[in-house]
N, C-alpha and C positions, 0 to 999 in steps of 0.2 A: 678907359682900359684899352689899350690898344695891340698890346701884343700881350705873352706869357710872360714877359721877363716883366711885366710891371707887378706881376702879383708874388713869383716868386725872389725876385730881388737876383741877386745872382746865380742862383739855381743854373745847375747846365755849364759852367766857367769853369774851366780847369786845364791847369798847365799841362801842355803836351811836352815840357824840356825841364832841363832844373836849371834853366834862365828866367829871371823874373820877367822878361820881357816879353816872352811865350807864351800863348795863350791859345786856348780856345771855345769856341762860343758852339755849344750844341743848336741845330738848327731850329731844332721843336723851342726852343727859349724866344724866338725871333719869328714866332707862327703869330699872326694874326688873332684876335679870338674870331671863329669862324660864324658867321651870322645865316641863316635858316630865316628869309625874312624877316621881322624883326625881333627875331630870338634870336639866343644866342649858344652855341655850347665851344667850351675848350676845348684844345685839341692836344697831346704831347706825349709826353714820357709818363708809363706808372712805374717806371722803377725808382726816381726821382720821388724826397718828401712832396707832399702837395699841399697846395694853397687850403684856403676856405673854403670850399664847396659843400653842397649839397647831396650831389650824390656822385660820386667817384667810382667810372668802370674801368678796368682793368683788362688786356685785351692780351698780355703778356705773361708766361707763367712766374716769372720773377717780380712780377707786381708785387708793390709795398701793400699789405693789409693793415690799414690803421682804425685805431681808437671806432672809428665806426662803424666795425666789423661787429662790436657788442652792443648788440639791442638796446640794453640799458642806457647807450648815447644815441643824442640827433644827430640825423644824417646816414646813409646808407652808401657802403663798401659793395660792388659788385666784381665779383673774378670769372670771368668769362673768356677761356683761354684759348685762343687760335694759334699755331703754329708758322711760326714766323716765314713771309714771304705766302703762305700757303691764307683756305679762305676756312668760316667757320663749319666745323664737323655735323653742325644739325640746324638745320634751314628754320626749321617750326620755331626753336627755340631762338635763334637769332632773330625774325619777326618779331617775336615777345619782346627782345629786350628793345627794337628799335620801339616798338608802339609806347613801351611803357617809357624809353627816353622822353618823345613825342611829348609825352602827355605831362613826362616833367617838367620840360621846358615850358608848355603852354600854363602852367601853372607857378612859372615864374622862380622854377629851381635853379641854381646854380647847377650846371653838369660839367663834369670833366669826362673824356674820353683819351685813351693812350695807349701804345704798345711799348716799342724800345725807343724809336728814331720819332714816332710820331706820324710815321709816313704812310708804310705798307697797308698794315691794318687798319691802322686810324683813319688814313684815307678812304679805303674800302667802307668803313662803317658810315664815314661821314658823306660817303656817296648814297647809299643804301639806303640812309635817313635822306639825304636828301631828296632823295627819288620820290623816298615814302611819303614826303611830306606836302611837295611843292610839284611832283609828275615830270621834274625837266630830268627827260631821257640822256640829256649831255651832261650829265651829272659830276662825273667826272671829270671833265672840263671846267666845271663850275667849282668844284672843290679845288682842284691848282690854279685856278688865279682868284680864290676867295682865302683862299689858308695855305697853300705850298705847292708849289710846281713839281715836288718829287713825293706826291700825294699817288696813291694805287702802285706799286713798284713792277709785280709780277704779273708775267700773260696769263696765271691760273687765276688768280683775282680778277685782273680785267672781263674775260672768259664766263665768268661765275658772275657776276653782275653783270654782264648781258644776260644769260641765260633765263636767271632767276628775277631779276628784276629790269630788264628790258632796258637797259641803260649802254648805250651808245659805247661802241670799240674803241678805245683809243691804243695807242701804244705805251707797254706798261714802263713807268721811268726804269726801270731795271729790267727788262723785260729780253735782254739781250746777257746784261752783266748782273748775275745774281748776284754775288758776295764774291770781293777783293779781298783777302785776308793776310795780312804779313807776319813774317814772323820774329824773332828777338832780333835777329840783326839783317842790315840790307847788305848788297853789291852791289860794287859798280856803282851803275849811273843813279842807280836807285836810292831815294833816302832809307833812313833809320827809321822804323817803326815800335812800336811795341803791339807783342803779340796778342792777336783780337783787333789790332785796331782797323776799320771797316777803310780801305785803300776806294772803296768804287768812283767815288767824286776825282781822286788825284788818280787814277788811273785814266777813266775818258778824257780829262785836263793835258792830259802829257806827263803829267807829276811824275808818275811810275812809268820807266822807261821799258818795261819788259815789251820786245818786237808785234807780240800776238799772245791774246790770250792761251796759258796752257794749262797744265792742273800738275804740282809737286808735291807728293807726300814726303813729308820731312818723318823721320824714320827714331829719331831723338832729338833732345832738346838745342844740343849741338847744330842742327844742321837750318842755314837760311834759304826760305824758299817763298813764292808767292802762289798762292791759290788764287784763279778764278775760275769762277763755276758758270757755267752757261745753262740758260734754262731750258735750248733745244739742241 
């Protein structure tokens, strides 16, 4: 099993144009499964159906609740909701959920872990475990070149695993460019978007030619503008 996309097949594929030729491939589909010594836990999207596992946490509030949300089936559904970009609201109980992960995995559970992207949160948590697990304070370094380079996004997560779990500063991969956002139509030098779709990759690329980051509220649906947010 080498990556995600082996267990969900296509999962994460979907045309960005109504050209058959257009495509694209979600990053979390093309993650590693991430190894904890010689365990192992998934990492990705819970808004996406999901594979066969064991136990499925959920780290987004638009997380899918499936079939083993009822007691009466095997296998256990957790929704433990962080706020995207931001880190989890109560420390006590985020410890619980990593120890009881821990203790999944040592016992040879299938575990998934996810938010939207796979990145921010997922990241964070699979640093946190992995601090918890193994003591290696570069943790975060060890989570982007074991499972994704754009693992820990924000300087308030970075920040917060230091703090709380002694785990070595790095720069957060968004830690400058929060969320690129476009809207129904582009300008100019700029491609066509549809609105929601996350610009951050094709904006530090060159993709999106806006001079300097700036911030446009679009006032109706009418109006194209591009948002970036900065975190300081």
């Amino acid at each position: 099993m080498s990556n995600i996309a082996d267990m969900w097949g296509k999962a994460g594929k979907k045309s960005n144009s109504k050209s058959k030729k257009s495509s694209y491939v979600s990053c979390w589909t093309t993650h590693p499964v991430y190894k904890i010594g010689d365990l192992e836990i998934i990492g990705g999207s819970c808004t996406s159906e999901y594979p066969d596992v064991d136990v499925f946490i959920a780290l987004d509030g638009s997380g899918k609740k499936g079939a083993r949300s009822y007691p009466w089936n095997k296998g256990v559904d957790i929704y433990f909701k962080i706020v995207d970009m931001s880190v989890p609201k109560d420390l006590t109980e985020f410890k619980k959920l990593l120890s009881y992960t821990a203790k999944q995995m040592k016992a040879g559970k299938k575990v998934f872990v996810g938010c939207i992207g796979g990145h921010g949160r997922t990241g964070l948590f699979l640093a946190a475990l992995t601090k918890v697990m193994t003591g290696d304070k570069d943790a975060i370094t060890t989570v982007r070149e074991n499972y994704c380079k754009k693992a820990v996004e924000s300087s308030e997560q970075i920040n917060w695993l230091n703090k709380h779990f002694g785990i070595k500063k790095v720069e957060g991969s968004k830690a400058k460019l929060s969320n690129v956002w476009g809207t129904k139509k582009g300008k100019g030098k700029n491609p066509t978007y549809n609105f929601g779709t996350d610009l951050t990759e094709d904006w530090i690329q060159g993709k999106v030619t806006t001079n300097k980051p700036q911030v446009y509220i679009a006032v109706s649906s009418k109006h194209s503008c591009l948002i970036v947010n900065k975190d300081d």
